[in-house]
Every structure is written in structure tokens, then in C-alpha cells.
VOPAGU-2260 file (C-alpha; in pm, 1 decimal, decimal comma):
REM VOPAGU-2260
SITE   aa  ch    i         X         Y         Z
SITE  UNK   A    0    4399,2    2285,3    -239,0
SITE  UNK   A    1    4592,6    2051,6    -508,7
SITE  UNK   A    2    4927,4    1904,6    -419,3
SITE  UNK   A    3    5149,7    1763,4    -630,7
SITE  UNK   A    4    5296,2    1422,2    -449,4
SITE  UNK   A    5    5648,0    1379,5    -592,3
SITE  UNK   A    6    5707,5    1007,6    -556,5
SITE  UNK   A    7    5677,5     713,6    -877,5
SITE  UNK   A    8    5574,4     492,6    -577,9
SITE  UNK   A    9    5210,8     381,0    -657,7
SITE  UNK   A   10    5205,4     243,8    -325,6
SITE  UNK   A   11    5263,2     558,7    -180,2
SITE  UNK   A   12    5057,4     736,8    -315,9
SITE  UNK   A   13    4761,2     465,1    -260,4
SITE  UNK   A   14    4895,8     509,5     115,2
SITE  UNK   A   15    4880,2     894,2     153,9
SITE  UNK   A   16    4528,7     872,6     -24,7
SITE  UNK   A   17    4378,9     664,7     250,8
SITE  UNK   A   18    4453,7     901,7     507,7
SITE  UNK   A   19    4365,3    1247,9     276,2
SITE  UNK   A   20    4079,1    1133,2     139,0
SITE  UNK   A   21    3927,5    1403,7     -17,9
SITE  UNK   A   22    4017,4    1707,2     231,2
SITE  UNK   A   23    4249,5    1789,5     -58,4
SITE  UNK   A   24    4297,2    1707,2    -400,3
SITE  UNK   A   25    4665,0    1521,2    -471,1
SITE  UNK   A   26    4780,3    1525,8    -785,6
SITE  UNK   A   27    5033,3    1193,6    -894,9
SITE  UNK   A   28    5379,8    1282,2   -1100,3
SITE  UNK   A   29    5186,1    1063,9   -1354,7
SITE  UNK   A   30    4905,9    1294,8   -1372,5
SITE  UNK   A   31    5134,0    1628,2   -1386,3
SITE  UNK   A   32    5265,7    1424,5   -1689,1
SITE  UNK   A   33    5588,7    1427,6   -1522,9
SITE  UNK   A   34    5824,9    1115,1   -1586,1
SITE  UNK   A   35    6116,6    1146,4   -1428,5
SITE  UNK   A   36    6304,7     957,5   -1157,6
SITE  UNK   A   37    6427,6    1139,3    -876,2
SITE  UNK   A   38    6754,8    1092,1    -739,0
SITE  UNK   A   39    6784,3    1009,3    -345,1
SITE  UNK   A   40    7175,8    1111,0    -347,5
SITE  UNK   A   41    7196,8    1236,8       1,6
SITE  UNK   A   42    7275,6    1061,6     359,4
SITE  UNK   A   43    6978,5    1161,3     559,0
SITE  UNK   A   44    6615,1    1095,6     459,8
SITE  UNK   A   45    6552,9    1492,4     540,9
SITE  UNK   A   46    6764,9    1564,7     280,2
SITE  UNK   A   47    6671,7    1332,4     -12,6
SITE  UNK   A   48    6239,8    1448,8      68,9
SITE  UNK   A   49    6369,0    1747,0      31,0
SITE  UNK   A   50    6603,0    1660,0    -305,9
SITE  UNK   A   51    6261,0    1544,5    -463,1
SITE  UNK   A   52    6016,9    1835,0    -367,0
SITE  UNK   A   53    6247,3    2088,3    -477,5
SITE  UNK   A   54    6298,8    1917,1    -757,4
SITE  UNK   A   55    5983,2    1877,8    -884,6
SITE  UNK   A   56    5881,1    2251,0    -717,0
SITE  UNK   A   57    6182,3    2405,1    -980,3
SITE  UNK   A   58    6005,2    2227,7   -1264,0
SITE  UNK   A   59    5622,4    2280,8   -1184,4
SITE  UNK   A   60    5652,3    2631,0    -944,1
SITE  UNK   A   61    5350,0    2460,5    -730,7
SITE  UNK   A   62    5303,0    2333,3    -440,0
SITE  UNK   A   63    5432,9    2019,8    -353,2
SITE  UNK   A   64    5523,7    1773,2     -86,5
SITE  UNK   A   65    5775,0    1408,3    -121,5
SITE  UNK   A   66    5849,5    1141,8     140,4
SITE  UNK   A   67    6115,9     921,5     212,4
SITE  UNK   A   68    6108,4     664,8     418,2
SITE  UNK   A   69    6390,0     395,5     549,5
SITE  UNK   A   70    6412,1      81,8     778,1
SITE  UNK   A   71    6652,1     145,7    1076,5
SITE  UNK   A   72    6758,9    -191,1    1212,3
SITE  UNK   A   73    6922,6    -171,1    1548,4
SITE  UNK   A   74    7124,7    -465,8    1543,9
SITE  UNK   A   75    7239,5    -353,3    1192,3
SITE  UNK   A   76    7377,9      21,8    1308,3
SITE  UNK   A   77    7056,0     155,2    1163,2
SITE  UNK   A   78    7086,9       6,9     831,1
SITE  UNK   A   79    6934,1     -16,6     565,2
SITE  UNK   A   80    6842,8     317,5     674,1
SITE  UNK   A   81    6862,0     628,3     370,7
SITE  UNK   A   82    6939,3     309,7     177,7
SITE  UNK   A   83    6643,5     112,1     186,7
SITE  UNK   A   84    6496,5     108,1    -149,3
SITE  UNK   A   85    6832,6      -4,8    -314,1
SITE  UNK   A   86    6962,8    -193,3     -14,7
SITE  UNK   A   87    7078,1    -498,7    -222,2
SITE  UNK   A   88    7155,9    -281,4    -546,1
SITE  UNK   A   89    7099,6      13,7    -779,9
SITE  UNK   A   90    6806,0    -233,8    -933,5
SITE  UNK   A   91    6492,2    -155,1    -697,4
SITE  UNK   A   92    6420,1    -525,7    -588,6
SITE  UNK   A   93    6186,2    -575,1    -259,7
SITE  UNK   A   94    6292,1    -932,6    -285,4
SITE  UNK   A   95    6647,5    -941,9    -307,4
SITE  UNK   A   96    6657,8    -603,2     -10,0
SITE  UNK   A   97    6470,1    -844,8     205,3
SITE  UNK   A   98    6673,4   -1129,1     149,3
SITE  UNK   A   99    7028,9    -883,3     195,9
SITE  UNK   A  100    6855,4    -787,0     513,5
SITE  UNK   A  101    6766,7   -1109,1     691,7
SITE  UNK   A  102    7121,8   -1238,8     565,8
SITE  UNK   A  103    7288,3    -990,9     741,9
SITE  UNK   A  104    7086,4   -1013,3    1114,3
SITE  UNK   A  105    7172,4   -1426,4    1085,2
SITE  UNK   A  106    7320,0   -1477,5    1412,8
SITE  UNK   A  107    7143,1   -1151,5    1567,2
SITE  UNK   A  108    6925,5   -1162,3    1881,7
SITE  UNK   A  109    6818,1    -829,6    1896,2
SITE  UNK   A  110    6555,1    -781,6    1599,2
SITE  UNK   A  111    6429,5    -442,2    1722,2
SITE  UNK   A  112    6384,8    -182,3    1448,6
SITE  UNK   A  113    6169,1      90,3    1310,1
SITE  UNK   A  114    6031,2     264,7     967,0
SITE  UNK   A  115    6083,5     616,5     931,4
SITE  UNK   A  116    5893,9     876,2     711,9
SITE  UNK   A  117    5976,0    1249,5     672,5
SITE  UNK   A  118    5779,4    1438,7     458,5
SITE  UNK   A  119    5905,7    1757,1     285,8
SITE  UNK   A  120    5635,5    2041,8     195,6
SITE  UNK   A  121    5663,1    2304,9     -20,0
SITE  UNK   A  122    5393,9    2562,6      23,3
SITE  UNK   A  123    5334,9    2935,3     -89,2
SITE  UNK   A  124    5777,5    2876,5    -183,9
SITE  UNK   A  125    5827,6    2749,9     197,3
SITE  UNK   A  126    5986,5    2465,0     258,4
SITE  UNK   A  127    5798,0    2215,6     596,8
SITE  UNK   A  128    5929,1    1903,3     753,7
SITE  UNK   A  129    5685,5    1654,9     927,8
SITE  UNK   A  130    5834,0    1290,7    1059,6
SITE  UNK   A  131    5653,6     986,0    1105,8
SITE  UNK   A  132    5825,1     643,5    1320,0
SITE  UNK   A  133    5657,2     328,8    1372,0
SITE  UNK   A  134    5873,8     105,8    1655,6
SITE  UNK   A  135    5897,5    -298,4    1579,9
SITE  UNK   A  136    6068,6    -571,0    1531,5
SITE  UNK   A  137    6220,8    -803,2    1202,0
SITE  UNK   A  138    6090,1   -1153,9    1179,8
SITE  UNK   A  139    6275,1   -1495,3    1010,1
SITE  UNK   A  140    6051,8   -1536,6     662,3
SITE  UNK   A  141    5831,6   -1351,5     515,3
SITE  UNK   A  142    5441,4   -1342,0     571,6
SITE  UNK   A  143    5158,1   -1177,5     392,7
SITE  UNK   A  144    5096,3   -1031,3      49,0
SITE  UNK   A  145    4979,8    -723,6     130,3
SITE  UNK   A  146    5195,2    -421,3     172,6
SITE  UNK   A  147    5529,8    -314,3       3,1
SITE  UNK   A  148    5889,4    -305,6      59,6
SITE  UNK   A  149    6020,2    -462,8     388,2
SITE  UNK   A  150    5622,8    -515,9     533,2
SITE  UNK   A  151    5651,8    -886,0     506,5
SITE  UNK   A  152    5927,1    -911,1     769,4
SITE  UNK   A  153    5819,5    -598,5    1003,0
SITE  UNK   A  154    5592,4    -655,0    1328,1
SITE  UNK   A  155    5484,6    -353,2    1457,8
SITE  UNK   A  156    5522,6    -292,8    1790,6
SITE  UNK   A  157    5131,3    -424,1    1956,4
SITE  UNK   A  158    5110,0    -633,0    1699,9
SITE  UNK   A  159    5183,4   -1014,5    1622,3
SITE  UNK   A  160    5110,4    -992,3    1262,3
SITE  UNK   A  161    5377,1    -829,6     977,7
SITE  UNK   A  162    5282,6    -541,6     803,0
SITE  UNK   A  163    5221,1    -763,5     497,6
SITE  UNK   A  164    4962,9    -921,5     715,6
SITE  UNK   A  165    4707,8    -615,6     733,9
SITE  UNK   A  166    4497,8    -419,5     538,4
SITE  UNK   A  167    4546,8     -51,5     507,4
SITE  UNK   A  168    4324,2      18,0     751,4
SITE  UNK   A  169    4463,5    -218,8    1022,1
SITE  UNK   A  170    4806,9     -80,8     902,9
SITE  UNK   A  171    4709,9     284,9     958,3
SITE  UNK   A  172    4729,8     226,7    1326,9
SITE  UNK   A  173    5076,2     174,9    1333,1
SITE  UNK   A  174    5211,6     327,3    1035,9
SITE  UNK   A  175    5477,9     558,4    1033,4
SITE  UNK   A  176    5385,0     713,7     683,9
SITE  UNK   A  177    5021,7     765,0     898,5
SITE  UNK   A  178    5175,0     966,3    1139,1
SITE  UNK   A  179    5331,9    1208,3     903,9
SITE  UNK   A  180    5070,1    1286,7     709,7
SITE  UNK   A  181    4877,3    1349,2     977,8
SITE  UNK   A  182    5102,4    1582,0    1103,5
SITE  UNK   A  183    5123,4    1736,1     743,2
SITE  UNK   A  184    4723,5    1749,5     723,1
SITE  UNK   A  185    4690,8    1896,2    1059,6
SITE  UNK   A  186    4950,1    2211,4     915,5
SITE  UNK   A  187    4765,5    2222,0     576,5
SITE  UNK   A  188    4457,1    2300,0     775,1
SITE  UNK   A  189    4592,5    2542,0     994,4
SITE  UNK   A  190    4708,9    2708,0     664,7
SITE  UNK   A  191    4399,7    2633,9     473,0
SITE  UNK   A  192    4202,7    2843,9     782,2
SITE  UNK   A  193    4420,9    3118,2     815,7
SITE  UNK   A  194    4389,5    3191,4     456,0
SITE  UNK   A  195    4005,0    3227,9     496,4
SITE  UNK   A  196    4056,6    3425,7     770,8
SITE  UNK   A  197    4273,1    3673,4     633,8
């Protein structure tokens, strides 16, 4: 079964590989030769996954699946939240988000927070929701190189190193994007026999 993955993110989409392998065959934006940038305009992460498979599912008419993902920061009323990517600006900067973000829990004791990944599916013009949440905490300064996004400041719960700290594999015990796609694999396999059945 190919799947187009609606995202730009090359990190993503190195992400979701890890876990597919090759149970099925996903197909970049970048391969479709699609280049276009998605908007995210929406105020729940539901909604913009769902913004960019549709999208892409009106252009191409196959099937397709997008993620979002945000860092809900408890001391912070959830944010960055729907906002994560352009916390600190309409310019995607990892940098300058993590520096908005540990500016704005100065002063905070409570440094709980969590990642959270929905994935929208589009299959056979159906529309499937899967969510993913990995519990944790935010740290002072940043450690590690590996990783994306906020994973230099994020301890997952069990763990005493940041996300930035692991490799995938060590990462894919934790990971909220993990647990979605497992969920999503699970359902494409269900589908996949069913199929064969019928």
C-alpha cells in the first residue's frame, strides 16, 4: 500500500520511517513532486492534520495521512501548544521557539509538560484520527544534537536524558509520534487484511 505523508518536515518523515519500515511504502511530498507549504490555520492540532491531508488528498485523490504535533506546557496554560512550530514567529526557528519558551517558564516551578501527535488518515475517501502523547518535563539549557524542534529541552517521563540526547531508537520508547503511528499501522493492517479477505 503507498501513502502519501503530507508534511515538508524531513525529520518527520525520517521519524515515521523508523517505525514503518517497509510494511508499506510512504511516499514524501518531495517525491509526489508536490511543493507546497501547508497552512496550519486552525486552533486544535485535529484540525490543522486534517487541513493538510485534505489538502493534499483534493490535489492527488490518493491516499494520504499528515501529523501535527505541539508542546503543551502546563505551567504555560498549554502553550506553545497548536503553535509550536512558529512559537516565536511566522519564521520557523527551533532556536529562537526554544529560547521564547524557556523565557517565559523563568520563575516557574512546575516544568511538567507533554508532546502531542495526531495523525489524520485519509483512506478509500475516509477520513481516521490516531493520537500519540509522550508525558515529561522542560529542562534550563539545552542538551544534545540529536532530535528536532523542542527535543533539546524535553525529558521524557523515565528518563534523565532530553530527547536531543537519544537516538531514534532510544527515542521510540517514549515518543509520542511512536505511539500514533503505531496506532495508525495497527488500523492499516486491519484494513490491509480485510481487503484480502473480502
Amino acid at each position: 500500500m503507498k501513502l502519501i505523508f503530507a508534511t515538508n518536515n524531513q525529520h518527520k518523515v525520517d521519524e515515521i520511517k523508523t517505525v514503518v519500515g517497509d510494511k508499506f511504502d510512504i511516499i514524501t511530498l518531495k517525491d509526489a513532486g508536490i511543493d507546497i507549504d501547508i497552512p496550519e490555520p486552525h486552533d486544535t492540532l485535529k484540525e490543522n492534520a486534517s487541513e493538510k491531508s485534505g489538502t493534499i488528498h483534493r490535489l492527488t485523490g490518493l491516499n494520504c495521512f499528515s501529523e501535527d504535533t505541539g508542546l503543551e506546557v502546563d505551567a504555560l496554560n498549554g502553550e506553545p501548544g497548536v503553535k509550536s512550530a512558529r512559537y516565536a514567529g511566522e519564521v520557523k526557528s527551533f532556536d529562537k521557539n526554544i529560547d521564547k519558551l524557556l523565557a517565559n517558564l523563568q520563575g516557574h516551578q512546575d516544568r511538567s509538560a507533554r508532546f502531542r501527535t495526531v495523525i489524520s488518515l485519509i483512506l478509500d475517501e475516509k477520513e481516521y484520527f490516531f493520537e500519540g502523547v509522550c508525558e515529561g518535563k522542560i529542562i534550563d539549557d539545552q542538551r544534545g544534537n540529536n532530535g528536532f524542534g523542542y527535543d533539546p529541552v524535553f525529558v521524557p517521563e523515565g528518563e534523565n536524558r532530553t530527547f536531543a540526547e537519544l537516538d531514534m531508537s532510544e527515542k521510540n520508547k517514549f515518543s509520542h509520534r511512536k505511539k500514533a503511528t503505531d496506532k495508525l499501522l495497527s488500523f492499516l493492517k486491519n484494513s490491509a487484511e480485510k481487503n484480502t479477505q473480502n
